[in-house]
Structures are given as C-alpha cells and as structure tokens.
C-alpha positions, 0 to 999 in steps of 0.5 A: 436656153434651150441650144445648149440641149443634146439634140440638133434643131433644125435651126441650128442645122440651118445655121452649121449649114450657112457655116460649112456650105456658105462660108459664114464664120459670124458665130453670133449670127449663126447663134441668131439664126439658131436661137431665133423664135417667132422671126426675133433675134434674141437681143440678149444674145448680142455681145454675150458668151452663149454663140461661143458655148453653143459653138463648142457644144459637142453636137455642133463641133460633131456636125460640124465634123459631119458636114465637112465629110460630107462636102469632102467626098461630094466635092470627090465625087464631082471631080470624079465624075467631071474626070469621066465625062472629059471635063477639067481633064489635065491627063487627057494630053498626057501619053499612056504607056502603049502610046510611048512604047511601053515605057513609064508616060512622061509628064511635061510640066508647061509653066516652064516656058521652055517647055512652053515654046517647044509644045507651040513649036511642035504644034505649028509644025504639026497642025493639019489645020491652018487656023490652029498653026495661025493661033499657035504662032500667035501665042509665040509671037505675043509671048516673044513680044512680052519678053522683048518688052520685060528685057526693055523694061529691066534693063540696068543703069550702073553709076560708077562713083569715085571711091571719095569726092576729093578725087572726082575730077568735076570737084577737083574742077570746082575747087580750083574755079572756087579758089581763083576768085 
C-alpha cells in the first residue's frame, strides 16, 4: 500500500486537513480520502486495520502536529488582530492606570448580578442620552421582574407530620368513629 510510504501525498494532505481544520475524526473515511485512485474507494480498506496504521504513521501524527500549530497561532493572530481593530474587545470598558489616578485598573466581573444592577444604575444616572437610560432601565425592570418570578416559582411548601400515626388527631378521630359502630 503505497500511504504507509515515508512521503505525504496530497491526498492524504487533503485528508489530515478534513481532520484538523473540518473536524473529521472517521479515520476510515480519512484513509479513503487518502488512498483513493481513479474516484474509487478502496472496498478492502473497509473494516480492516490499515486507517489505524496509517493513522499512526509518523508522517501523519508529525502533520498532524503541524497543522494544529499552525491553526494555534493563526486563531492567535486573528484574536490579535480583532483586539486592534476594536472588535470582541472585552478591555475597551476597562479603566487604565491614568484613568484611576495611577492606581493598579480594577477589574469588575459582571456575571455577579450585584455587580450587574450597579453598572445599570450608574448608567441610568449617567447617560446623556435618553434612550440609552430608557434601555437601561429596561434591562433593570425585566431583570427584577425574573427575580419576582424565581422567588414566586421556589417558594417552599413545608408539611409538619406527626412523629407517629397513633398520635395524629385525624386518626385518633377515625379510630373512635371506627370503634362506635
């Protein structure tokens, strides 16, 4: 079989592709991909060992290797460069050093719903823009309106039962009933 040879086809480059960059992880399918002639599969391929060999091969796991590099620090250099350009930037809000006074930038963590209603407040209080407070007060009121509702919703039912049946007045009601007739 000529994948089990020292150097990659293009193939079989098209293939570690599919796998790396696609996400394909049917090795069998892969092997096919790679070890296809004239647009047939190899039927003997199917169900046999040789996706697991050629899989393991050195040239392929070094590719492999390669490939995963390469998408690391092109997935890098597009975070990067989204970070320059103003996009997904989560520091833009954030205060540097001069903006507080020379002191270490203090970072707020918003998933704490405290911290949440505070940064909403202080919008409110200072927007120039009417719509912007409007939208603000907004999110405050729909946020106050799910709490209302989870309180509503958790509520607790508590049942106090006796410590023993014999001691429950309703049986005790039914036992004298019962013994009357």
């Amino acid at each position: 079989m000529g994948l089990l040879n020292r150097k990659l086809t293009e193939r079989e480059k098209a293939a570690v592709y599919m796998h790396v960059f696609g996400g394909v992880n049917d090795w069998e399918l892969l092997y096919a991909v790679a070890d296809q002639k004239d647009g047939k599969i190899d039927p003997a391929a199917k169900g046999n060992n040789y996706p697991s060999k050629w899989k393991n091969t050195p040239k392929i796991q070094d590719y492999i290797k390669q490939l995963e590099k390469d998408r690391t620090i092109a997935l890098d250099q597009e975070y990067k460069r989204g970070l320059q350009d103003g996009k997904n930037s989560v520091l833009d809000n954030v205060p540097t050093e001069n903006e507080t006074g020379g002191k270490k930038a203090k970072v707020v963590d918003y998933s704490d719903p405290t911290n949440q209603a505070r940064k909403l407040n202080e919008l409110v209080n200072t927007a120039s823009d009417p719509g912007e407070a409007l939208d603000a007060l907004k999110v405050i009121i729909q946020t106050q309106k799910a709490d209302r509702e989870a309180a509503r919703d958790q509520k607790t039912v508590r049942a106090y039962l006796p410590l023993s049946c014999y001691s429950c007045p309703l049986y005790e009601k039914a036992r004298k009933k019962g013994g009357k007739q």
